[in-house]
C-alpha positions as a LaTeX table, in Angstrom:
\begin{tabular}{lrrr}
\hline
Residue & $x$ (\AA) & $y$ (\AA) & $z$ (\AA) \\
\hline
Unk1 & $-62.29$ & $-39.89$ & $-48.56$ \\
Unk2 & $-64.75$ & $-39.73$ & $-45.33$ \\
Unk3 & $-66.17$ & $-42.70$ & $-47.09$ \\
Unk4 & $-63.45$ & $-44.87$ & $-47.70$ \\
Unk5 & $-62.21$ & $-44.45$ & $-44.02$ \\
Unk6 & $-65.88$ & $-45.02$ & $-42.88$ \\
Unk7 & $-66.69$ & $-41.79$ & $-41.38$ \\
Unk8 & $-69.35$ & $-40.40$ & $-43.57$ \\
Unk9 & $-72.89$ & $-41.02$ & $-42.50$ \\
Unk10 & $-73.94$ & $-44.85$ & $-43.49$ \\
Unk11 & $-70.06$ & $-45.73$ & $-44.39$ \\
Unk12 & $-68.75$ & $-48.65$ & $-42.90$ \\
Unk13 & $-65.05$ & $-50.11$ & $-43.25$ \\
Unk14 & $-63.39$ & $-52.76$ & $-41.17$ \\
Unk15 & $-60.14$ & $-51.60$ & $-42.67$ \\
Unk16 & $-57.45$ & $-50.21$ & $-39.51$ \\
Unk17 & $-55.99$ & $-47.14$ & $-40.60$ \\
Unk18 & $-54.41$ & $-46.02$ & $-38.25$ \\
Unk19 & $-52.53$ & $-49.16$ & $-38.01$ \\
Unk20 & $-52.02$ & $-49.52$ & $-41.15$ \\
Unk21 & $-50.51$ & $-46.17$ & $-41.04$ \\
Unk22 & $-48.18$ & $-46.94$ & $-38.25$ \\
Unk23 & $-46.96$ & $-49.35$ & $-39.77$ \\
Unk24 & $-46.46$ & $-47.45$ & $-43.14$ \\
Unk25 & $-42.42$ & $-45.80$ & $-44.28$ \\
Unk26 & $-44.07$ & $-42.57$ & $-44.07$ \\
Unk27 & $-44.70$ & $-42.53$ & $-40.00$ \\
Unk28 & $-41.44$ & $-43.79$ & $-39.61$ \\
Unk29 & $-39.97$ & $-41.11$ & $-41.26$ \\
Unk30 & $-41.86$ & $-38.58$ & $-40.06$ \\
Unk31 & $-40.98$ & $-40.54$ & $-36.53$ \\
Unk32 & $-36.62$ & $-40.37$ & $-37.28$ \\
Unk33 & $-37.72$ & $-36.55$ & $-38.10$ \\
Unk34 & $-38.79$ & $-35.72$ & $-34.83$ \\
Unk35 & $-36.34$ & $-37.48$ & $-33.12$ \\
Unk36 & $-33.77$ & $-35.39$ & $-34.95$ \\
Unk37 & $-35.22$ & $-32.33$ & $-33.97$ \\
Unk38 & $-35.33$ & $-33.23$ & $-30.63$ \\
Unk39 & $-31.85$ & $-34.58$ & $-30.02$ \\
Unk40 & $-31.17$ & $-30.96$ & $-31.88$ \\
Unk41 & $-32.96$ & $-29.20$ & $-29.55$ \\
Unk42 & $-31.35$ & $-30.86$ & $-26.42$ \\
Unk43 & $-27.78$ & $-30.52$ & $-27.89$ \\
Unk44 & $-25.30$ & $-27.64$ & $-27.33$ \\
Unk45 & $-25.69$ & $-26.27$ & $-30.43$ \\
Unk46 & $-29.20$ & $-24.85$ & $-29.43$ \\
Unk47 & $-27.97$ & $-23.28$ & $-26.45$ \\
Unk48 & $-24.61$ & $-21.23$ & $-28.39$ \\
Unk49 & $-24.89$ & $-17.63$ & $-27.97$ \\
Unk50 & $-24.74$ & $-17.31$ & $-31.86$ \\
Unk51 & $-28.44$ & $-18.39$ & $-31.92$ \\
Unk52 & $-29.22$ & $-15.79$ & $-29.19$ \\
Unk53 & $-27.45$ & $-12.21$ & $-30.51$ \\
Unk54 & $-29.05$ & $-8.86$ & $-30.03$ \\
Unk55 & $-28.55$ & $-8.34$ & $-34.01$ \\
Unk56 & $-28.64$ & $-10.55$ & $-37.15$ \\
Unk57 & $-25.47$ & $-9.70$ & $-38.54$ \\
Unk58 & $-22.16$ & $-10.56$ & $-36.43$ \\
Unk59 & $-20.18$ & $-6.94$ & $-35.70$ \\
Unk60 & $-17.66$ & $-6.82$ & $-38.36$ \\
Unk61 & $-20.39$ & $-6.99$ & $-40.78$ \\
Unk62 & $-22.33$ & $-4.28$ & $-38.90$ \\
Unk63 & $-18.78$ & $-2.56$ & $-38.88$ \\
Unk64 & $-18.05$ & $-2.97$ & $-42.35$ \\
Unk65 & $-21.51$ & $-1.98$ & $-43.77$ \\
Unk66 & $-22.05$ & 0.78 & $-41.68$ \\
Unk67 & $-18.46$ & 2.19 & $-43.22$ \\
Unk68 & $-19.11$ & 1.86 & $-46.25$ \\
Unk69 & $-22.67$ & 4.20 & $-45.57$ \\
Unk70 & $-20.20$ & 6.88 & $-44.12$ \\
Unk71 & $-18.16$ & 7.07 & $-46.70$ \\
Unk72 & $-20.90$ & 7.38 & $-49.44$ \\
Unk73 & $-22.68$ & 9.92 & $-47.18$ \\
Unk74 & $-19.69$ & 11.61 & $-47.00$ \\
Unk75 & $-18.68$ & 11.63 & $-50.43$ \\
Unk76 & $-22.57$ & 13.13 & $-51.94$ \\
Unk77 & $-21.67$ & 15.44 & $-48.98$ \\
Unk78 & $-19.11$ & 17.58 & $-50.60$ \\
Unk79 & $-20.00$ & 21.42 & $-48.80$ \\
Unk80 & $-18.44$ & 19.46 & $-45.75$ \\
Unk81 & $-15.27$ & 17.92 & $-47.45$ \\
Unk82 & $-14.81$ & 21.48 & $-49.25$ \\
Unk83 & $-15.34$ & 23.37 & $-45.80$ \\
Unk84 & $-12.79$ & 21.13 & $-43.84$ \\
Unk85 & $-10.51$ & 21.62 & $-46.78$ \\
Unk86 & $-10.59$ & 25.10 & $-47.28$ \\
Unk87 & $-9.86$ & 25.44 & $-43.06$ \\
Unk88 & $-7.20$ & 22.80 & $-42.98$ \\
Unk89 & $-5.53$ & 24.45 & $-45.61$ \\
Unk90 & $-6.12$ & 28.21 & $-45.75$ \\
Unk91 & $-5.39$ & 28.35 & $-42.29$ \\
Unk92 & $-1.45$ & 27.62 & $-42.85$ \\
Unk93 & $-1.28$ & 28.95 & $-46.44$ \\
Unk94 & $-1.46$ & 32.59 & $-45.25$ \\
Unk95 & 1.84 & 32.34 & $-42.83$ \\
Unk96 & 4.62 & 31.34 & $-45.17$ \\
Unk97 & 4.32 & 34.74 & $-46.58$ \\
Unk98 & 4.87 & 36.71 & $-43.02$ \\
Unk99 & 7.51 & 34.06 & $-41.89$ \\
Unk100 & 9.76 & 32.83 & $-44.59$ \\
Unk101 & 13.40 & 32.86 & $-43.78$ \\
Unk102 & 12.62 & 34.45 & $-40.61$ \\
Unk103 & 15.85 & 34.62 & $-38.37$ \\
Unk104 & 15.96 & 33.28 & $-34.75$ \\
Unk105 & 16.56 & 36.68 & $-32.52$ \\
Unk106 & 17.54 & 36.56 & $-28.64$ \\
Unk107 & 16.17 & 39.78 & $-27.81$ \\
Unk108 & 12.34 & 38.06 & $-29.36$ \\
Unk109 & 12.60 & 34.42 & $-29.17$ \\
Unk110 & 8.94 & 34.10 & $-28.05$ \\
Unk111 & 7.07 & 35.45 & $-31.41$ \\
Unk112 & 9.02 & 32.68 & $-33.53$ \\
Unk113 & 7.98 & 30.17 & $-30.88$ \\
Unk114 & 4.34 & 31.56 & $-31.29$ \\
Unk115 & 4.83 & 32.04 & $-34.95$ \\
Unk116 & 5.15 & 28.49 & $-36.00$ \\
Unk117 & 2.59 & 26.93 & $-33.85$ \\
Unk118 & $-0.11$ & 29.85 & $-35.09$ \\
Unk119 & $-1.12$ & 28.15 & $-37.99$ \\
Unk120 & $-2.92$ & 25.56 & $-35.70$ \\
Unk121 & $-4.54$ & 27.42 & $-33.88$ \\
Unk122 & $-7.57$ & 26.57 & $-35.69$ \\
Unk123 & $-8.24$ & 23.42 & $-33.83$ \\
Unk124 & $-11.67$ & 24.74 & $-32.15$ \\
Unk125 & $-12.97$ & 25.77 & $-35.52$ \\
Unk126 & $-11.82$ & 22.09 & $-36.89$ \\
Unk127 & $-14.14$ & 20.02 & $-33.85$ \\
Unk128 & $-17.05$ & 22.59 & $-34.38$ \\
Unk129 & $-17.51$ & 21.60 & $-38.00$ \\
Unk130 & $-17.73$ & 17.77 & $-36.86$ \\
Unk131 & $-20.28$ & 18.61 & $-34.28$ \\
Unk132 & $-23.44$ & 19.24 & $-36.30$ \\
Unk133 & $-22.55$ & 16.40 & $-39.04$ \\
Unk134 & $-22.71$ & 13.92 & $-35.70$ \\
Unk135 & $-25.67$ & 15.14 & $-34.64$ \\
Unk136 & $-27.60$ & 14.49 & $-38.10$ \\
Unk137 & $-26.26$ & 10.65 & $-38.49$ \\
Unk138 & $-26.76$ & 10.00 & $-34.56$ \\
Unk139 & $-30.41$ & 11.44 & $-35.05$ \\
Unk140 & $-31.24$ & 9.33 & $-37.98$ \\
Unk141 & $-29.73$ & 6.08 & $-36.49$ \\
Unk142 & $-31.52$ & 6.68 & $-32.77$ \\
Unk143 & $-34.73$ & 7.43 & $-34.48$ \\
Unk144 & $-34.72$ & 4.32 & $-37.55$ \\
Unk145 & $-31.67$ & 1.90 & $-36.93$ \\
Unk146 & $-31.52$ & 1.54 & $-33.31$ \\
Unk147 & $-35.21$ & 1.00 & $-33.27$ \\
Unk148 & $-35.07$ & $-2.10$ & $-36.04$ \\
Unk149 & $-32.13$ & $-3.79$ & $-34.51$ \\
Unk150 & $-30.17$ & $-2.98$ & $-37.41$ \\
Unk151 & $-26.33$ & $-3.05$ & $-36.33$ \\
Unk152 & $-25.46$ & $-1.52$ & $-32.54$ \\
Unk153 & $-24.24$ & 1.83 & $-31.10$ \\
Unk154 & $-20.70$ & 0.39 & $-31.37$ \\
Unk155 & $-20.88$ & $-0.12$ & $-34.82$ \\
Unk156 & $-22.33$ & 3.47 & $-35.31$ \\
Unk157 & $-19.91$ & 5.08 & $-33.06$ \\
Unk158 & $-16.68$ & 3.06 & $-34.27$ \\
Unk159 & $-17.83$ & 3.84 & $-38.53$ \\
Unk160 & $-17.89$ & 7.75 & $-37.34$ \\
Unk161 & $-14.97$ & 7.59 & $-35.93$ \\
Unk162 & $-12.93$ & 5.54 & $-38.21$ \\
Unk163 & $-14.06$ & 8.15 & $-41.54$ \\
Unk164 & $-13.81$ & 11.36 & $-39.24$ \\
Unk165 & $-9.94$ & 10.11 & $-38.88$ \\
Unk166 & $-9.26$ & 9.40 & $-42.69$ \\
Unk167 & $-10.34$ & 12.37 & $-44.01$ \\
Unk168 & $-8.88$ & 14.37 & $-41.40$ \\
Unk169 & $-5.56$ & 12.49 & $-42.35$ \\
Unk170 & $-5.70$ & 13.54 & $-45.61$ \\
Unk171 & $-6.01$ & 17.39 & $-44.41$ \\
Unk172 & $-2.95$ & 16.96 & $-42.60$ \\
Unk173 & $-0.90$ & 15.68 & $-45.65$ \\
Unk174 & $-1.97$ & 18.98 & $-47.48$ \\
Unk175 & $-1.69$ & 21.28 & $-44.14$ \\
Unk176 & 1.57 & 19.89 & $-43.68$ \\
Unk177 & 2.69 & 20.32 & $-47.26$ \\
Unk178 & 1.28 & 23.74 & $-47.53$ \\
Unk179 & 3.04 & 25.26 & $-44.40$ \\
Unk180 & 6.60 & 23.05 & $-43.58$ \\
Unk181 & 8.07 & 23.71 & $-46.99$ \\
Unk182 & 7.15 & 26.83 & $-47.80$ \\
Unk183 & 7.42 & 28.26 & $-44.43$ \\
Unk184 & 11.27 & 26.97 & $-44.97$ \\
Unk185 & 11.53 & 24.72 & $-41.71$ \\
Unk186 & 13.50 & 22.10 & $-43.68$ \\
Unk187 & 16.45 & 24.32 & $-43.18$ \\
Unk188 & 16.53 & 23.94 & $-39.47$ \\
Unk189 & 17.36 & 20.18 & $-39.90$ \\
Unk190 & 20.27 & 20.50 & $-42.60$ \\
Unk191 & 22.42 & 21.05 & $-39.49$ \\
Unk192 & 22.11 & 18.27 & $-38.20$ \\
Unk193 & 21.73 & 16.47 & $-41.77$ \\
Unk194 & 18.15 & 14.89 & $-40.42$ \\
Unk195 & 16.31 & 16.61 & $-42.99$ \\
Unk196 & 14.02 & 13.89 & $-44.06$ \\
Unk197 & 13.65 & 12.48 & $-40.29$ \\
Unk198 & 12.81 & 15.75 & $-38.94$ \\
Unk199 & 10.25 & 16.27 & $-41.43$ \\
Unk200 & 8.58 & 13.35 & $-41.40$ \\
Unk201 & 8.89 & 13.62 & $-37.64$ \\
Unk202 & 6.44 & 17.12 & $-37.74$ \\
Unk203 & 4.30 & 15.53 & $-40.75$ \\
Unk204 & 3.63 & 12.54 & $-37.69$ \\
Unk205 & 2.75 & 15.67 & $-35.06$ \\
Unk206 & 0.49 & 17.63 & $-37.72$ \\
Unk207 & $-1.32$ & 13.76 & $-38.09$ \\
Unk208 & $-1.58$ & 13.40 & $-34.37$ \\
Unk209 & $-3.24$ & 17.05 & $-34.59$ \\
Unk210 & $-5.81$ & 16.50 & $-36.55$ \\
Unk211 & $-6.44$ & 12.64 & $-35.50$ \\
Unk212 & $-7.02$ & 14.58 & $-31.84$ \\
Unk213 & $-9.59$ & 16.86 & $-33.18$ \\
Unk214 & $-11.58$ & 14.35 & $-34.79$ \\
Unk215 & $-11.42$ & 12.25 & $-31.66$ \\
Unk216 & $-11.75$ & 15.38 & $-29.48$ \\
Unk217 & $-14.43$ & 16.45 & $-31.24$ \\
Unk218 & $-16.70$ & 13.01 & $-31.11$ \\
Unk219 & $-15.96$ & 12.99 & $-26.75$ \\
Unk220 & $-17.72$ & 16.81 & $-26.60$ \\
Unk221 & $-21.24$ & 15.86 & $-28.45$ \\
Unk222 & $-21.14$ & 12.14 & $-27.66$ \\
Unk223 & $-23.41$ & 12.55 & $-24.42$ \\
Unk224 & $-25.06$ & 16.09 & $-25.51$ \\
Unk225 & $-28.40$ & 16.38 & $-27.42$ \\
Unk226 & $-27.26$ & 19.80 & $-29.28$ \\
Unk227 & $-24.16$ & 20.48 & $-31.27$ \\
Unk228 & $-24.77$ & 24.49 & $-30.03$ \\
Unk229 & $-23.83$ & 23.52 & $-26.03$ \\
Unk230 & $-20.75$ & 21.02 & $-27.45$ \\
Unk231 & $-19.46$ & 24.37 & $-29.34$ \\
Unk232 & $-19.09$ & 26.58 & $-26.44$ \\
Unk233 & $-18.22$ & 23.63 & $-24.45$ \\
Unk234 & $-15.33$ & 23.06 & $-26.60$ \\
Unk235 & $-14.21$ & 27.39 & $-26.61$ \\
Unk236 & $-13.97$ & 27.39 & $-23.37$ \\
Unk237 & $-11.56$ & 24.24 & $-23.12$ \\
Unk238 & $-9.55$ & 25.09 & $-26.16$ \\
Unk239 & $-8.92$ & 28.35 & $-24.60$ \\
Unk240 & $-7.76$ & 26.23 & $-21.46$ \\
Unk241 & $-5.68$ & 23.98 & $-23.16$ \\
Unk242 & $-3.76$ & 26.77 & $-25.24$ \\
Unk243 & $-3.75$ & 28.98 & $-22.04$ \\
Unk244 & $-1.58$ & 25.94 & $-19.86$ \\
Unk245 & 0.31 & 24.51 & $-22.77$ \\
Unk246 & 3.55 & 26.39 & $-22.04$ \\
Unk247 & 3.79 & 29.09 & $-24.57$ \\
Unk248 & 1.87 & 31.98 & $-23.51$ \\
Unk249 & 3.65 & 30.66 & $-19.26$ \\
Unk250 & 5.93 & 28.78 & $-19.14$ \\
Unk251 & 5.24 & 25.88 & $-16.02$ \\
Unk252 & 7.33 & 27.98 & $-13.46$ \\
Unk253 & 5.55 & 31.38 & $-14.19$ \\
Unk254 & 1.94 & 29.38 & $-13.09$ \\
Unk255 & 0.65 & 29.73 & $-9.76$ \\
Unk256 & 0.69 & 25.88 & $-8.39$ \\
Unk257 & $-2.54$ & 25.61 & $-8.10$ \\
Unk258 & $-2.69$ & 25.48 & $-12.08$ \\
Unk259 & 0.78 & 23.57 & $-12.78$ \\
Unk260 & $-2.07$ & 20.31 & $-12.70$ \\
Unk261 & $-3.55$ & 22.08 & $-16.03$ \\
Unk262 & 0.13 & 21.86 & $-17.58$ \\
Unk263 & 0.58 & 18.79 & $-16.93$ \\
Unk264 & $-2.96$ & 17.11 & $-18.11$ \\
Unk265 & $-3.09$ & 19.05 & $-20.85$ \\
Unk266 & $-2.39$ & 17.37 & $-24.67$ \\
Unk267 & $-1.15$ & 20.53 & $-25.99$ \\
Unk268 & 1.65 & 20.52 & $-23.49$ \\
Unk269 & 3.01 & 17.69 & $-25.34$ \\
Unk270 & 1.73 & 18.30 & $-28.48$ \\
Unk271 & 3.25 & 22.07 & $-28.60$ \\
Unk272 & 6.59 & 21.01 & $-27.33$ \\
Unk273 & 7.14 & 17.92 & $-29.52$ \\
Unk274 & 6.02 & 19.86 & $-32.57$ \\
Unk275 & 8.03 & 22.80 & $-32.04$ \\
Unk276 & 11.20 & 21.21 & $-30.74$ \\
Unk277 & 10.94 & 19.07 & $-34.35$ \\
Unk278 & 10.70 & 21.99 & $-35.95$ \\
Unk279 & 12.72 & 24.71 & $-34.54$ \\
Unk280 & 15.57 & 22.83 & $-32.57$ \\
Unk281 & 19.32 & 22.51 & $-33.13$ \\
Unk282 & 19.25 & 25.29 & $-35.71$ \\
Unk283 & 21.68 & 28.38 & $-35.14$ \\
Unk284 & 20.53 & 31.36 & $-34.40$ \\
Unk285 & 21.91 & 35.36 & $-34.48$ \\
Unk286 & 21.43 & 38.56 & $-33.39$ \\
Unk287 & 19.84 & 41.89 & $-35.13$ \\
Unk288 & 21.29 & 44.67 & $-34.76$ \\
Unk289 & 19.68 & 46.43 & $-31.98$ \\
Unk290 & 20.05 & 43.12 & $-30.25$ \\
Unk291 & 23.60 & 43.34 & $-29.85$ \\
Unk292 & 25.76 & 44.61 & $-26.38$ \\
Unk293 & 29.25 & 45.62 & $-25.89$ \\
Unk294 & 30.01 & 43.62 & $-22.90$ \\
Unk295 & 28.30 & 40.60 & $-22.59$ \\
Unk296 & 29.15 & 36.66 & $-22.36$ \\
Unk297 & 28.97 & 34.93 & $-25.51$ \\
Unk298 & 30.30 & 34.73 & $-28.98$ \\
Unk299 & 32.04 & 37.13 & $-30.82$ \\
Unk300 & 30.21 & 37.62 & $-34.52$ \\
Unk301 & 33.29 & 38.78 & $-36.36$ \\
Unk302 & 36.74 & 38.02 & $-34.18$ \\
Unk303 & 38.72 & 39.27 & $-37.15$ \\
Unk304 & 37.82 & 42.88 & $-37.09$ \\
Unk305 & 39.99 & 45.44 & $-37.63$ \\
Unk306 & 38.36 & 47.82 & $-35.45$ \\
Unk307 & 37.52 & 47.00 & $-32.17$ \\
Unk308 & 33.52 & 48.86 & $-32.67$ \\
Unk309 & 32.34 & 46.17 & $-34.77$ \\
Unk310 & 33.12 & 43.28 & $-32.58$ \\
Unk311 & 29.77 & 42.42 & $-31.81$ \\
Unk312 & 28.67 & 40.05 & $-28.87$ \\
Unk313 & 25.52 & 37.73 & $-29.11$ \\
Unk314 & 24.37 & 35.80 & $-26.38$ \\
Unk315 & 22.67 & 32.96 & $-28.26$ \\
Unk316 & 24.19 & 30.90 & $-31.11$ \\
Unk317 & 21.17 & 27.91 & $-31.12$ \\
Unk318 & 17.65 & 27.95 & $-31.47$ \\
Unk319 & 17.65 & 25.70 & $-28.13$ \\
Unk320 & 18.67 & 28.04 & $-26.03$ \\
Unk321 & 15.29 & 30.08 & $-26.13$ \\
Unk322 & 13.59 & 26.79 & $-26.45$ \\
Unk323 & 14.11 & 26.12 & $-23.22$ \\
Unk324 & 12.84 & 29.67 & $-22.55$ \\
Unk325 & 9.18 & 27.91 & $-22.59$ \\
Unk326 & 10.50 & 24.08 & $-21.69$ \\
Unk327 & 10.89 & 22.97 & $-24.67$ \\
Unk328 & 13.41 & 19.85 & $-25.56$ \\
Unk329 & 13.62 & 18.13 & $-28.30$ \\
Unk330 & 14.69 & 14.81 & $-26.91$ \\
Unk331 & 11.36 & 14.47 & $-25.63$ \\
Unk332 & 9.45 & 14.60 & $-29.25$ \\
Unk333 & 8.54 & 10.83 & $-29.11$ \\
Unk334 & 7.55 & 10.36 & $-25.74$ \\
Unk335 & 5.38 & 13.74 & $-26.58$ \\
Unk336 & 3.92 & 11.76 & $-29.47$ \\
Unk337 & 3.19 & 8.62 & $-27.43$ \\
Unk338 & 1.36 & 10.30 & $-25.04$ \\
Unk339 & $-0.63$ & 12.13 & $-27.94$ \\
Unk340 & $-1.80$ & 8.42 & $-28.77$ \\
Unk341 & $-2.71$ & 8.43 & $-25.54$ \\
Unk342 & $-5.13$ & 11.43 & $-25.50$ \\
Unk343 & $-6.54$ & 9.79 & $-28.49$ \\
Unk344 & $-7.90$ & 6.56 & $-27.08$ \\
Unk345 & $-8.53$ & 7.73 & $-23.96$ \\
Unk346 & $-11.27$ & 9.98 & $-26.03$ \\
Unk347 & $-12.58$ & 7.06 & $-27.85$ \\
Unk348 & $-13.25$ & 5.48 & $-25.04$ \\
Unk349 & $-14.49$ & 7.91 & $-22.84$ \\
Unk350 & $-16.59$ & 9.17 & $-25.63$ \\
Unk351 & $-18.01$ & 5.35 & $-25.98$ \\
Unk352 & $-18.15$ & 5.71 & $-22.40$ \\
Unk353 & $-20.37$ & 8.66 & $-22.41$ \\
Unk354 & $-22.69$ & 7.75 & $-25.15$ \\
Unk355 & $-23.47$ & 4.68 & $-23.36$ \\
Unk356 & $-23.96$ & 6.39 & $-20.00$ \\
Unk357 & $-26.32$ & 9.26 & $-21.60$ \\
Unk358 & $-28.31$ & 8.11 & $-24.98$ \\
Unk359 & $-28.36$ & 4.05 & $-24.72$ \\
Unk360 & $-31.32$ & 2.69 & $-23.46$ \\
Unk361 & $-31.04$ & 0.26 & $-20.02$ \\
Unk362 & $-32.57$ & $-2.79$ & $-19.84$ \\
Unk363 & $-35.12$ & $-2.75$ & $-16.71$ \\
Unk364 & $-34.75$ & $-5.66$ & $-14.40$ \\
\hline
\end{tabular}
């Protein structure tokens, strides 16, 4: 080849290549080539943000993907399923038993109040058991998928809390068939003849319970390193939140310097849209050491013979000692609004906080 273009020692050609290669199809097309790619490069198209993202994939595939991870980790996971099962629903199974066909009593209205909401009282013990499972998968993706750009925090964050809520939606279908039926609350609402509206009306609080948790749970450990300090953070709120919910004081028995805790507080509206579904417009009696000679209200038997068993009640309604601790049911859907409320207000701030704490800033 050096000798045919005349550049090997002694070679000689009078032959103009590269003129003869100007002129050729090949430059020309390797000529309308470049010009492509340049009128490409100088167009808008270069310049879209699409060609510029942080990751490969857009964020509904990093969404989608990192999903469907969850739920297989989840489901070769099963100690955790079996553990959140065996809380959600051994914690109500016990109480039917000591509360069936319990009658409404004026002289104790408080222990029925108490009684009903007991079985979910197990809501610290429900956010500890997400703590350490959040701690593994945000380990593993800060130390392998952040790294290698392989979908963002958001996607990580949004996947954890988007199987966290399913599965704790299923344990509120069996916590809420476990305890309502047996327990015999139905009975309150035949009344009123709202027996499937009321119940469906407490399944939607026990969901709202449980969707809290989860969401509850993922604001503690978002912006903490160990699952340990999140656990005791979230006693000592818990204890705060069922301490100023109205039950054990009511909002005019606490000093008012702590009415502000009543009022922020979920539980406030959780407890009093959950019980007033449950307990409200349902009649209630007297036992028998409960009953006065002289008293205002009704009159138990007014067709007695003898005047010593007319017996005097002052209650004839479960409402009556519902509003004992501010309770009313007409509130119950405003009360489960504002659960909704508590609920993506912890999303957020949790995104808020794991943004603030674990992802790393770009330096100017």
């Amino acid at each position: 080849m050096l000798e045919v273009i005349g550049a090997a020692p002694g070679a000689h050609t009078d032959i103009n290549w590269p003129g003869i290669w100007r002129q050729s199809r090949e430059y020309q097309a390797v000529q309308d080539e470049l010009r492509r790619l340049v009128a490409e490069s100088q167009s808008s198209t270069q310049n879209s943000k699409a060609t510029h993202t942080e990751f490969a994939a857009p964020f509904s595939t990093q969404f989608w993907e990192v999903t469907k991870r969850a739920v297989q980790q989840y489901w070769r996971s099963p100690a955790y399923l079996y553990s959140k099962a065996f809380l959600s629903c051994g914690a109500v199974s016990y109480h039917p038993s000591t509360l069936y066909d319990d009658k409404y009593s004026r002289r104790s209205p408080e222990p029925n109040v108490r009684g009903v909401h007991l079985p979910y009282c197990f809501q610290p013990q429900l956010v500890d058991q997400i703590l350490p499972i959040f701690v593994s998968q945000r380990t593993m993706y800060e130390a392998r998928e952040r790294p290698s750009k392989a979908y963002s925090w958001m996607a990580f964050l949004g996947a954890n809390f988007l199987i966290e809520a399913l599965w704790n939606s299923l344990m509120g279908v069996f916590s809420f068939i476990l305890w309502y039926y047996p327990i015999g609350l139905y009975r309150n609402a035949r009344h009123t003849n709202a027996v499937h509206s009321r119940g469906a009306t407490v399944f939607l609080f026990v969901w709202v319970f449980f969707l809290f948790s989860s969401s509850f749970a993922h604001l503690v450990i978002a912006g903490m390193d160990s699952h340990e300090v999140a656990g005791g953070l979230v006693g000592l709120m818990t204890i705060l939140m069922f301490s100023f919910c109205g039950v054990i004081a009511g909002p005019h028995a606490l000093p008012r310097f702590w009415i502000f805790m009543y009022r922020v507080n979920p539980f406030t509206y959780f407890v009093e849209g959950f019980l007033g579904t449950a307990l409200a417009d349902a009649p209630a009696s007297c036992d028998d050491n409960d009953y006065i000679s002289m008293a205002g209200g009704f009159v138990a038997d007014p067709d007695a013979a003898d005047s010593d068993l007319c017996e005097y009640c002052a209650i004839s309604e479960t409402n009556r000692f519902l509003k004992l601790v501010n309770i009313n049911f007409d509130n119950r859907w405003r009360n489960f609004g504002i659960m909704w409320v508590f609920i993506i207000f912890n999303i957020f701030a949790a995104a808020g906080l794991y943004w603030l704490a674990r992802v790393p800033k770009r330096v100017a």
